[in-house]
Every structure is written in structure tokens, then in C-alpha cells.
MARMI-704192 format. One record per residue: y, z, x of N, C-alpha, C in turn; residue in one letter. Coordinates in steps of 0.05 Angstrom, whole numbers, padded with zeros to 5 digits, always signed. Atoms other than C-alpha are relative to their C-alpha. Layout:
BEGIN
YZXYZXYZXA;...
This chain:
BEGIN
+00027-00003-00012-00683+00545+01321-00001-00017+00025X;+00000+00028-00029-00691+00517+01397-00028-00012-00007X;+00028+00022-00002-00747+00468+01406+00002-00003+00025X;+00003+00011-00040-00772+00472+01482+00026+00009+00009X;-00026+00002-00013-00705+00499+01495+00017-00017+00013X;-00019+00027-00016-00674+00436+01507+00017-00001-00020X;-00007+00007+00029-00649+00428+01432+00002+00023-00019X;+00013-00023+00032-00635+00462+01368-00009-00023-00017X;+00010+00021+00018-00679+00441+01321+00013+00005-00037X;-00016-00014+00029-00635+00443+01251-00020-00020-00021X;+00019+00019+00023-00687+00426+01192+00014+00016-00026X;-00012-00015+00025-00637+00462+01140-00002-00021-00026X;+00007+00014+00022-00656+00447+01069+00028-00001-00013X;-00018+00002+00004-00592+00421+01042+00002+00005-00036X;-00002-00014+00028-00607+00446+00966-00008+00030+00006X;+00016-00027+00001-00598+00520+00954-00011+00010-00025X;+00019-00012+00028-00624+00529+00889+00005-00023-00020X;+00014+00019+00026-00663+00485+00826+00007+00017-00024X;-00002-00017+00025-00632+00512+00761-00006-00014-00031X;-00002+00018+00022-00658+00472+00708+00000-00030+00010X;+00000+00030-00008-00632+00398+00706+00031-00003+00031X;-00025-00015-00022-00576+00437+00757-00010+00000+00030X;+00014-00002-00033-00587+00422+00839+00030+00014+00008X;-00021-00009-00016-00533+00466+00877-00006-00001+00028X;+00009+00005-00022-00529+00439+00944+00026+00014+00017X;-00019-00007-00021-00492+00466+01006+00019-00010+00003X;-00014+00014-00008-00450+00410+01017+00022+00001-00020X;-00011+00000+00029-00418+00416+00939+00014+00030+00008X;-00021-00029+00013-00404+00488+00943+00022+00010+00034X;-00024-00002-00026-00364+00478+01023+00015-00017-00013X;-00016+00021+00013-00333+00421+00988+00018+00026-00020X;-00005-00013+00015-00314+00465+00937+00025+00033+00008X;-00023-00025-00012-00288+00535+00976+00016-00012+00016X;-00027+00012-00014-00241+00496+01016+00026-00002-00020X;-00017+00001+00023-00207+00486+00951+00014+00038-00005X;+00003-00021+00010-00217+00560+00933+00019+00015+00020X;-00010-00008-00022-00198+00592+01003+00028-00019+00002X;-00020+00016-00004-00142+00537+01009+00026+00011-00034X;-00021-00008+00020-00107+00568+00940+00010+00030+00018X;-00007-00019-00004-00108+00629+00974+00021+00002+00030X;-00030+00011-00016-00067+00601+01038+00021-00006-00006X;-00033+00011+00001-00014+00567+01007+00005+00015-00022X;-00019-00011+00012-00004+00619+00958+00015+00016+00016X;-00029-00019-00012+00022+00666+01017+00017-00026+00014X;-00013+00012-00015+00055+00603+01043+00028+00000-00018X;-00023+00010+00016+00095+00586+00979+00016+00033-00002X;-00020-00021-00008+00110+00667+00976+00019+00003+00019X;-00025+00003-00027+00135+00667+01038+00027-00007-00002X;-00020+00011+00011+00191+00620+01020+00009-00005-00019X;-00011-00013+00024+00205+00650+00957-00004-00019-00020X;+00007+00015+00023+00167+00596+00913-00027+00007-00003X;+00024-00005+00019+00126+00610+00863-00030-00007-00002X;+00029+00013-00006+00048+00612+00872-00002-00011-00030X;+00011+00018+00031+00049+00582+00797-00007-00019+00009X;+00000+00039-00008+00060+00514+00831-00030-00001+00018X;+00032-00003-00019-00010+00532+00875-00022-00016-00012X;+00020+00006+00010-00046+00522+00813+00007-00029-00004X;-00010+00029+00007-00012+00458+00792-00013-00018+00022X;+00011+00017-00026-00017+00424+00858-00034-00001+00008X;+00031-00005-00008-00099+00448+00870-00003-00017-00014X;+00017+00015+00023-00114+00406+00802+00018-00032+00018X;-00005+00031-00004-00073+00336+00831-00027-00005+00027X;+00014+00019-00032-00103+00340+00908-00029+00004-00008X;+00030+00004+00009-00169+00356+00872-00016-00022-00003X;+00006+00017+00004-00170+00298+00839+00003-00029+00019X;-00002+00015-00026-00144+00256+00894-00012+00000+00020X;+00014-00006-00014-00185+00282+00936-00034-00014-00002X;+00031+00019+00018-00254+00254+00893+00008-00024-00001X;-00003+00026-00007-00218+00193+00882+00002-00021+00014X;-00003+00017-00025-00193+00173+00937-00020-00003+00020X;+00020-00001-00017-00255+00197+00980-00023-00026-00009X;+00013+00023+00001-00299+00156+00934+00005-00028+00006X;-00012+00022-00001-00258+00101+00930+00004-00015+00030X;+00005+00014-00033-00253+00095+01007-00017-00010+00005X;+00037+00012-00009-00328+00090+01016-00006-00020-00016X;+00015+00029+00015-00340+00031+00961+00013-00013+00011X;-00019+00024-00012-00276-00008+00989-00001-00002+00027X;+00001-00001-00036-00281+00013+01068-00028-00018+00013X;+00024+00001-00008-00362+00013+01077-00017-00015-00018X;+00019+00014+00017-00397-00019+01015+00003-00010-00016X;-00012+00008+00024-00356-00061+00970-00026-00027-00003X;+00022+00025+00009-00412-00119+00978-00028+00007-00026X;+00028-00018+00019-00465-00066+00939+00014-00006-00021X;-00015-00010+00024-00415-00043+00886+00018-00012-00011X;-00010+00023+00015-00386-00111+00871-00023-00002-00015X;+00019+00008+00006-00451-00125+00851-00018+00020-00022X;+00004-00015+00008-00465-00060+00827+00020+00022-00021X;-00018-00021+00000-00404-00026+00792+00002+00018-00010X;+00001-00029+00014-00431+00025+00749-00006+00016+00017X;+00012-00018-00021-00459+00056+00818+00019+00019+00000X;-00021-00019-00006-00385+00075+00827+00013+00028-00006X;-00001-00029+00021-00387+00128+00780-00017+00028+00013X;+00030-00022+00003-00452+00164+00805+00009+00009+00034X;-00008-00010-00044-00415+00198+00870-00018+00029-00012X;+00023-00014-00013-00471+00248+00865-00024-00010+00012X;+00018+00021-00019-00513+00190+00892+00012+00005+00040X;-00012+00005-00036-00467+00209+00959+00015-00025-00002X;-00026+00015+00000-00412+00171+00986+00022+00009-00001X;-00038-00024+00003-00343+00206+01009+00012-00024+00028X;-00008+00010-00025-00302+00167+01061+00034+00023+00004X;-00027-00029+00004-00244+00219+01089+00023-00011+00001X;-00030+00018+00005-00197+00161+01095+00014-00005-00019X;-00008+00006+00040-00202+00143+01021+00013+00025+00003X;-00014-00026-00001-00183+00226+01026+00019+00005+00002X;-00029+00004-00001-00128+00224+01060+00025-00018-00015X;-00016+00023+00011-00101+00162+01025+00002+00018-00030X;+00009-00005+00031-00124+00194+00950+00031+00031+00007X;-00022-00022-00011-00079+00262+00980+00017-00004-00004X;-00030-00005+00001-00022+00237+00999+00011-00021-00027X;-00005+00005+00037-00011+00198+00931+00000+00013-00021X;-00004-00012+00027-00026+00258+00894+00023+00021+00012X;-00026-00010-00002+00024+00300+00929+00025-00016-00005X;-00029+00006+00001+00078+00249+00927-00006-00009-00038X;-00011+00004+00029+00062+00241+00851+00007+00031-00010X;+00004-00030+00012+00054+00320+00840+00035+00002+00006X;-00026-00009+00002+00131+00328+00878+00017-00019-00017X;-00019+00004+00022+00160+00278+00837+00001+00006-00022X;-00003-00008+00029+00141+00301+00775+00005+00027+00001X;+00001-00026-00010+00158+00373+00802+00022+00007+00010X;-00032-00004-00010+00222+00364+00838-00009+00021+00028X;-00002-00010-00034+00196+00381+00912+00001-00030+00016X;+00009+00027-00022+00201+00339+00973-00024-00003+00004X;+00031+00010-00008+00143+00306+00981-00006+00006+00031X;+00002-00005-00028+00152+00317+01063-00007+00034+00000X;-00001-00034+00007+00161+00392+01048-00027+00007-00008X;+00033-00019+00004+00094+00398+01009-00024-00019+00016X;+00017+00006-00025+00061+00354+01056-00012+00019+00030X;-00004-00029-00026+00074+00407+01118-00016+00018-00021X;+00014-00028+00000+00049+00462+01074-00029-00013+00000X;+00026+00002+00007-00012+00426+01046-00026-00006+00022X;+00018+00012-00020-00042+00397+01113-00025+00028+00012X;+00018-00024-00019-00054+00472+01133-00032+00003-00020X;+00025-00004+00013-00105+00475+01065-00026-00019+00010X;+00020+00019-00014-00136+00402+01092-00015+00013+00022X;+00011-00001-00018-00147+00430+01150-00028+00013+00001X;+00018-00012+00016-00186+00488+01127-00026-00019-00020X;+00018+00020+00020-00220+00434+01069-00020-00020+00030X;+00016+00028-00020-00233+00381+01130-00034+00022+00012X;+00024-00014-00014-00283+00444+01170-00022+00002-00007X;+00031-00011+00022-00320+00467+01107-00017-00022+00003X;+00014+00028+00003-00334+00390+01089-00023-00011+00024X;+00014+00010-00023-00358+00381+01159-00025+00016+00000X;+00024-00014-00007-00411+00438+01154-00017-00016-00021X;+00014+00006+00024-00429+00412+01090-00007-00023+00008X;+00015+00027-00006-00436+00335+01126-00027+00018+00021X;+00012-00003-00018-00486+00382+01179-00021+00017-00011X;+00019-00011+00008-00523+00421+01120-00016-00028-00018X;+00008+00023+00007-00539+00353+01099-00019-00019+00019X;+00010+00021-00028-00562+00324+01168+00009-00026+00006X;-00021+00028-00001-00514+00271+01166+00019-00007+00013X;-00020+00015-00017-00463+00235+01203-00013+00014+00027X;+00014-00009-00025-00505+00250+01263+00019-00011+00029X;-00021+00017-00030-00479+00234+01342-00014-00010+00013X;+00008+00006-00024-00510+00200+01394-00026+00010+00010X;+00022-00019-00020-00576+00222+01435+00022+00002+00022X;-00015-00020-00022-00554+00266+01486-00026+00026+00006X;+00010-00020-00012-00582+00315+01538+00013+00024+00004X;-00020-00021-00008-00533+00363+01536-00011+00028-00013X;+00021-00017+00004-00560+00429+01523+00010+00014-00026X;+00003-00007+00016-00524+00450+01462-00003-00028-00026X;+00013+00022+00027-00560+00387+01421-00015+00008-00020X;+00015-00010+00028-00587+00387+01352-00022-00023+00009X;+00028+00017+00001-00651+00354+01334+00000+00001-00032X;-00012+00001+00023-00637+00322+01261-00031-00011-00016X;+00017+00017+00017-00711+00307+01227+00003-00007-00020X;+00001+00006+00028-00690+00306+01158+00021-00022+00002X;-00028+00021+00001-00637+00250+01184-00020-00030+00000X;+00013+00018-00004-00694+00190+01173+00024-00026-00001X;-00015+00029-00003-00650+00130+01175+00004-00005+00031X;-00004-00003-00027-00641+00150+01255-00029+00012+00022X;+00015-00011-00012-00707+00177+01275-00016-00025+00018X;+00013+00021-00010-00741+00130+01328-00027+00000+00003X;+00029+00004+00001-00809+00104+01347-00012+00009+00032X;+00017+00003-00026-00855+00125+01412-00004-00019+00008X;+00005+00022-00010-00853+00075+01455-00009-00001+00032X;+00015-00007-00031-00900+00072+01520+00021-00017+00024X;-00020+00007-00019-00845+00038+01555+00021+00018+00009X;-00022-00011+00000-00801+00093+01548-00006+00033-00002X;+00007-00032-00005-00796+00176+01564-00005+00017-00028X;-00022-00012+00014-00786+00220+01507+00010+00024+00002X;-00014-00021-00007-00729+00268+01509-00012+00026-00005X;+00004-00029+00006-00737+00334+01523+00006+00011-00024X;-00004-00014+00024-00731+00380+01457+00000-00015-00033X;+00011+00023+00025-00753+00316+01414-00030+00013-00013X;+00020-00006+00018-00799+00328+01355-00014-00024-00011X;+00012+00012+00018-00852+00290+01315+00010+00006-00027X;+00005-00012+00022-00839+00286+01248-00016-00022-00025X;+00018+00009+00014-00879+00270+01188+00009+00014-00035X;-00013+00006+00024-00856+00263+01117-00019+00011-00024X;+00017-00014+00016-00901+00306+01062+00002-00003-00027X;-00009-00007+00041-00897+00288+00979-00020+00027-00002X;+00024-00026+00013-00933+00352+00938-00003-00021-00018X;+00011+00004+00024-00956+00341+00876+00014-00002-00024X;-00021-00010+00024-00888+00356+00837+00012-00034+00014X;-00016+00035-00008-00860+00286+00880+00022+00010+00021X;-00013-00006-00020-00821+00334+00927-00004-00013+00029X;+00015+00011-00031-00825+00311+01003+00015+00019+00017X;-00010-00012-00014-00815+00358+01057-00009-00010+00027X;-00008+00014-00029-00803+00344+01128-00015+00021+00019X;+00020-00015-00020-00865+00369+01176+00010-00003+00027X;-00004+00011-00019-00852+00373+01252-00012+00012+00017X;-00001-00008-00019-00873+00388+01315+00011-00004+00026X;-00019+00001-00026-00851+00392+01387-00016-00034+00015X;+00009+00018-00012-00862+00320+01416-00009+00005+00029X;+00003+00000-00024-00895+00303+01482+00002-00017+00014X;+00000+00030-00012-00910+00254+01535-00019-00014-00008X;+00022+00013+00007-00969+00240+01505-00004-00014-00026X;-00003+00009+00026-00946+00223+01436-00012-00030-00006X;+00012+00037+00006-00979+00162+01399+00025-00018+00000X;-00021+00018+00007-00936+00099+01397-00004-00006-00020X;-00003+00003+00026-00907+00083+01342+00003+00025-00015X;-00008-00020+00018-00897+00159+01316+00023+00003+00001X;-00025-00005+00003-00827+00176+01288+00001+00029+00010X;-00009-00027-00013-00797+00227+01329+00033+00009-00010X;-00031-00011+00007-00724+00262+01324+00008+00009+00031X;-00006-00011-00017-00685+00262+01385+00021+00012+00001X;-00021-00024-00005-00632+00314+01415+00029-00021-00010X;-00009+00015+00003-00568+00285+01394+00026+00025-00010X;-00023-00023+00003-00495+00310+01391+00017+00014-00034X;-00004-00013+00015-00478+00356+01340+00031-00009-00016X;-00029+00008+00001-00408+00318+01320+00013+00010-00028X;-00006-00021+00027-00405+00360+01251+00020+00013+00012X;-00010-00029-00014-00392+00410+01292+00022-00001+00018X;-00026+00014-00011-00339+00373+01334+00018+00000-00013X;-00018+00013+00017-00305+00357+01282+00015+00028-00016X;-00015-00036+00005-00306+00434+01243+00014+00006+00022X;-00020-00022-00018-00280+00464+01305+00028-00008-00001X;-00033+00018-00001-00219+00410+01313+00008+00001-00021X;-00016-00008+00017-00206+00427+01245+00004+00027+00001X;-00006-00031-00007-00200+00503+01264+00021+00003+00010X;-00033+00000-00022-00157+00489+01316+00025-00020-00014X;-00025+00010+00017-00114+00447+01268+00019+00019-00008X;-00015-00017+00020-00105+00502+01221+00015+00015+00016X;-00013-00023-00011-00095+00553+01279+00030-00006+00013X;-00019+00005-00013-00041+00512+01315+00032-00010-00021X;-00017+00008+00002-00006+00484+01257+00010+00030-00021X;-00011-00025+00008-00003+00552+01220+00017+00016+00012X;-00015-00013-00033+00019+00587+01284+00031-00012-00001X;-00015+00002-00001+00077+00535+01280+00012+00003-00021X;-00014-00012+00023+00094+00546+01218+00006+00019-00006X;-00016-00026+00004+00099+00613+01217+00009+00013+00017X;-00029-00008-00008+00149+00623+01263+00034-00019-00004X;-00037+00016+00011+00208+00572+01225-00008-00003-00029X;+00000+00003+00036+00176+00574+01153+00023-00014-00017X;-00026+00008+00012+00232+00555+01113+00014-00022+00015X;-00022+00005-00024+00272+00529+01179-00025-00023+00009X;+00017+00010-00015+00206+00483+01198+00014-00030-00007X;-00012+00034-00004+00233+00409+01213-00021-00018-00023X;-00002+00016+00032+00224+00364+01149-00018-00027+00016X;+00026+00030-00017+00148+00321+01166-00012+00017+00024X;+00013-00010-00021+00139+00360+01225-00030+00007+00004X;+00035-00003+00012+00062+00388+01210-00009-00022-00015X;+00016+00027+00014+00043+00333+01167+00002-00021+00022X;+00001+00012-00019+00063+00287+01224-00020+00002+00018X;+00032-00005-00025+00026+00323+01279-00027+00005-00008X;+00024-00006+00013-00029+00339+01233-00016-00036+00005X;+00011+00028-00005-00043+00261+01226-00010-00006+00028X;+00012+00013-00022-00038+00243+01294-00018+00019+00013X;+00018-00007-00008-00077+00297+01323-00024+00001-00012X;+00018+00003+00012-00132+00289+01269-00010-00027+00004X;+00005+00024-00009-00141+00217+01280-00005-00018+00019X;+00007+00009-00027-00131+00212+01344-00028+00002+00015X;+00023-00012+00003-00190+00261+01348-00028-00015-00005X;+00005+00010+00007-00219+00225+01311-00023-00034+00004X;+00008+00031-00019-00225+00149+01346-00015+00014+00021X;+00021-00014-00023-00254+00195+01400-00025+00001-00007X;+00030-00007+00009-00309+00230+01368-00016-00015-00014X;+00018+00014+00014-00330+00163+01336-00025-00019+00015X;+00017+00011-00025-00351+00143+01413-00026+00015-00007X;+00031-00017+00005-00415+00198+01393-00010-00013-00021X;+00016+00001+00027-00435+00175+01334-00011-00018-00006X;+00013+00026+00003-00483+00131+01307+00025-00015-00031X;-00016+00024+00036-00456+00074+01253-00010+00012-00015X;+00009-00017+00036-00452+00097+01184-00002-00022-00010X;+00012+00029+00012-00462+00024+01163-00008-00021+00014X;+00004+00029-00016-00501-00037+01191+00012-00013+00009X;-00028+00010-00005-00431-00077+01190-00001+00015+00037X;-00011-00019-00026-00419-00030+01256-00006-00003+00017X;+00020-00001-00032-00468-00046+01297+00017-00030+00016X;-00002+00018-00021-00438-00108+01334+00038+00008-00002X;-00029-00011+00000-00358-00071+01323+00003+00006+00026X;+00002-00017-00007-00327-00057+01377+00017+00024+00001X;-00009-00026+00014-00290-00005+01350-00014-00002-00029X;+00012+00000+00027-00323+00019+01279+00028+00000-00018X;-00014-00004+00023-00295+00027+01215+00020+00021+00004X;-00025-00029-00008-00266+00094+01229+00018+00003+00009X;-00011-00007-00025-00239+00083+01287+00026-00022-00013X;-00013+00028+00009-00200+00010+01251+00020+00026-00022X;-00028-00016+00016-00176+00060+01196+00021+00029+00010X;-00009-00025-00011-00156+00114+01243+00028-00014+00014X;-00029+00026-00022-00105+00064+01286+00023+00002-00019X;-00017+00007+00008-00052+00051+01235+00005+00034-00011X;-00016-00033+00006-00040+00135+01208+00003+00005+00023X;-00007-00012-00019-00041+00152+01281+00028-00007+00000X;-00030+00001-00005+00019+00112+01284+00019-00001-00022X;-00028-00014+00020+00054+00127+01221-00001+00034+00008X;-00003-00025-00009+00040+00199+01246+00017+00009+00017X;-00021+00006-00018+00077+00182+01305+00035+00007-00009X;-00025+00000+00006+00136+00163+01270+00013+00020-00016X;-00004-00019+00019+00136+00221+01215+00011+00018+00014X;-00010-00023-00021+00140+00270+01280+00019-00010+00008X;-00021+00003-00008+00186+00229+01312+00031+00003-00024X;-00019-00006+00023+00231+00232+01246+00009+00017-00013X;-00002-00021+00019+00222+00300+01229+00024+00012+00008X;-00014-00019+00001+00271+00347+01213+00028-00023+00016X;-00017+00019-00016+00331+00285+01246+00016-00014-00039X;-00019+00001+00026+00360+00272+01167+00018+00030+00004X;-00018-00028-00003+00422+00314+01170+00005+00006-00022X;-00004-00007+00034+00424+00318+01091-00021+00017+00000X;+00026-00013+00018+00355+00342+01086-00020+00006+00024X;+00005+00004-00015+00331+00364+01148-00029+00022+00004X;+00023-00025+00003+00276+00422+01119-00011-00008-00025X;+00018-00002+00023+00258+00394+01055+00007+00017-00017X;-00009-00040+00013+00264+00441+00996-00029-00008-00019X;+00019-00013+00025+00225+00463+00936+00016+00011-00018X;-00020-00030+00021+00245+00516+00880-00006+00014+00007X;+00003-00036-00001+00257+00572+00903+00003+00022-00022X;-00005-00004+00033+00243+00600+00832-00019+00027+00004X;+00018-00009-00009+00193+00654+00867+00014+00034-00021X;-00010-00020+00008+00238+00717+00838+00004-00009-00028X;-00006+00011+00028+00258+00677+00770-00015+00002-00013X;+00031-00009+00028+00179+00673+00743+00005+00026-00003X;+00011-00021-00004+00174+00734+00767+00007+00024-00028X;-00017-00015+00022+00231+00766+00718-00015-00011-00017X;+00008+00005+00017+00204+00721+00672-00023+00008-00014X;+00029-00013-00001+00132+00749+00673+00006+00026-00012X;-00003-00032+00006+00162+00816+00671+00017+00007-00032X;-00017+00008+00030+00213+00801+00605-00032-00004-00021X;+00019+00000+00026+00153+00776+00565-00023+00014+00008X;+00017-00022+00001+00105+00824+00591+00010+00029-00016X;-00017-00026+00017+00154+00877+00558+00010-00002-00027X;+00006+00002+00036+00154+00845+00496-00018-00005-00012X;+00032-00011+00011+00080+00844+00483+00005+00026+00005X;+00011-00025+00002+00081+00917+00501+00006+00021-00018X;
């Protein structure tokens, strides 16, 4: 919706349906098809190279869980270990919110390198395939941080800005010293009668009272962030499927890091702090845990595929073996 055509104004209600003691929210079920959509990539990946999508399912259930763990686990140890020392049963209640994507990545690559050892793949090998599902996972997540109104960017005049009211922790005050932006709103905060609160607004002016909470234009960095994971998937898929099998051992997992992170320290110049801590940084949190994978990313690319023993990685190529197998005991039930 524009506002004054300066802005979009995004007031998206981030629950889509009350089922009972059941809230299904937007952000749960992108979280969620990244998983879903991401089985259905790397099963033509593992076809491809003549291993078995059995291993699809296996692997979905480790980075699942690595994925929850590690995300939570980033955000109490990265951003708020002073609360949840203090608090540690909080740690449990990650539907209270709370994901950090570093914890993510970290929670990841621990469950792949436990999934190939107990599996008998290179861990470098299913690294390269798996980054293409992240990539995919990283976009959804991002819509789902923007059907939430969260991780907001910057005020900005730029003309494709959002306008975030339901983002109160960032909304400022009218102040007669000061303009307010074009495509900025009032907003105003509503309980019913049930204890719901919905988020009223209108189009701000120059005339606004001081002291009303407004919502200004501000950069959309969700949406920065989905696209650069698009162009992940598209570039590192692209490279992969022209040497599949033959693709240099780290290669994608390498460049995946450093171009995600690098990315990354960038787009954290837009954004407001995601914790108090931040405000006198001058680099944030993000940007502190982004520095050290860029440069093991570095080195992964520089290293790839340069072992002359093992210079592609393997797997089982067992892709024809189930297959018989499937077909043998499918013919003795019949």
C-alpha cells in the first residue's frame, strides 16, 4: 500500500490464522517451506550424481535440528546471554522469538559434519550441495523476518521505502525541531475487549502534534537480504550444474560463505541495532561475527578442489543399488 506515494506502507498482520490454543504465523510456515522446497532441490541434486534421495530425508532431520539449535543458541550467547543467565528457562520458549543466523550457520555446519561422519560422505561434498537449500531457506526466513516487521533498515528517502508501524520499538516522536518525512504515518496502538491490540494509522503531516509516535520510510533490508539469497541460489546452482560430480571439493560452500557475509557486513550499514549493546559499536554484532567466516570462506575457496587424493569429494553412489533394492522387495510383497 503507498502512503503519499513516497513509501509503502506494510501493516501485514504477521498471524494467519487462531486455531484454538494454535497461532500459525507467517514467519513459522517460510521457516518451515525452505525445509520443504529445499528436500525437493537436493533430491534432483543427489539424483543427479547417482546418490540416493533416501539420504535427503536423513540429512533434512540433522540440519533441522541444527538449524533450531544453533539459531537459538546464537541469539542467547551472541545478543542476550546477560537476560538468560539470569533467566534460563526463557531458553526453551523460542516461540517467545529469538533466531540469530550465525548461531545457524554454526548449528549447520556441525550437523552436516556429524550427519557425513556417521554416513560416510565428505563433509566438503555435502556442504557444496547443501548451501544451495540454505540459500533458498536464508530468502523464505527473510520474508518471514518482513511479515513480522522486523529487522528493519535505516530511515531513508528512497522511493522504494517501507513504512514499518507494527515495528514499535523504532517508531519515533514529533518533534517541532524537526521535518517529518515524506510517506511517514501516525500511529496509534488499539486493545479490544478480547486484549488484542491493533495498530491504527494515518498519513502524518507537518502539522502533527509533538510528541505523537509516527513510522518513518525506512529501508526495506528483508528484502535485501531475500533477493541476495536468490542470487545465491541462482549463481551457485548455475555453477554447479555445469561440473556436478566434477565440482572442485569446498568450492560452493566456500563462495557461498564469503559472498553471504560479506553481503552481509554491508547491509548491516542500513539497519537499525537489534540490541542496545550496538548502539555505541562501531561495527555491530553481525558485522563482528560476519569477519572471521568471511575469511575461513576465503580459504575453503582458495583450497577447493587443490587435494590431489580427494579433489571432488564423494558420497555413495548407491542411487541404482536402493533402487534394485526397492524393486526386489517390492516383488516379494506382491
Amino acid at each position: 500500500m503507498l502512503s503519499s506515494l513516497s513509501a509503502i506502507l506494510w501493516n501485514a498482520n504477521p498471524i494467519i490464522a487462531e486455531i484454538g490454543p494454535l497461532t500459525l504465523r507467517w514467519y513459522g510456515l517460510l521457516f518451515m517451506s525452505g525445509f520443504v522446497v529445499g528436500t525437493f532441490i537436493l533430491s534432483h541434486v543427489y539424483r543427479s550424481e547417482k546418490v540416493s534421495p533416501h539420504w535427503v530425508d536423513v540429512i533434512t532431520i540433522y540440519v533441522l535440528i541444527g538449524t533450531v539449535l544453533g539459531a537459538r543458541l546464537g541469539h542467547v550467547f551472541f545478543y542476550d546471554w546477560p537476560s538468560y543467565s539470569q533467566h534460563p528457562e526463557e531458553i526453551l520458549k523460542i516461540w517467545h522469538g529469538g533466531l540469530a543466523s550465525h548461531g545457524a550457520t554454526i548449528g549447520i555446519i556441525l550437523a552436516v559434519w556429524l550427519f557425513s561422519r556417521n554416513n560416510k560422505f565428505d563433509v566438503l561434498w555435502t556442504l557444496d550441495r547443501i548451501v544451495l537449500v540454505v540459500a533458498v531457506g536464508g530468502a523464505l526466513i527473510r520474508m518471514g523476518n518482513l511479515m513480522n516487521s522486523e529487522i528493519v533498515g535505516r530511515p531513508t528517502d528512497k522511493p522504494w521505502a517501507f513504512v514499518f508501524p507494527r515495528d514499535v520499538e523504532h517508531l519515533q516522536e514529533a518533534r517541532p525541531d524537526q521535518p517529518v518525512p515524506a510517506g511517514s504515518v501516525t500511529v496509534q496502538q488499539v486493545r479490544n475487549t478480547e486484549g488484542e491490540v491493533s495498530v491504527q494509522t494515518q498519513p502524518a503531516t507537518a502539522s502533527v502534534a509533538v510528541g505523537t509516535a509516527i513510522a518513518v520510510p525506512r529501508h526495506p533490508t528483508q528484502i535485501y537480504e531475500s533477493l541476495f539469497c536468490v542470487f545465491l541460489f541462482v549463481l551457485l546452482y548455475g555453477m554447479w550444474n555445469r561440473t556436478k560430480e566434477r565440482t572442485p571439493r569446498g568450492q560452493l560452500f566456500g563462495l557461498f560463505v564469503v559472498l553471504l557475509f560479506s553481503f552481509r557486513i554491508l547491509v548491516e550499514f542500513l539497519k537499525e541495532d537489534q540490541v542496545a549493546f550496538e548502539q555505541n559499536m562501531t561495527l555491530n554484532m553481525g558485522q563482528w561475527l560476519s569477519i572471521p567466516l568471511v575469511f575461513i570462506g576465503l580459504w575453503v575457496v582458495w583450497r577447493a578442489g587443490k587435494n590431489p587424493n580427494n579433489p571432488y569429494g564423494y558420497a555413495p553412489r548407491d542411487l541404482e543399488e536402493r533402487a534394485a533394492a526397492e524393486a526386489a522387495a517390492t516383488s516379494r510383497h506382491a
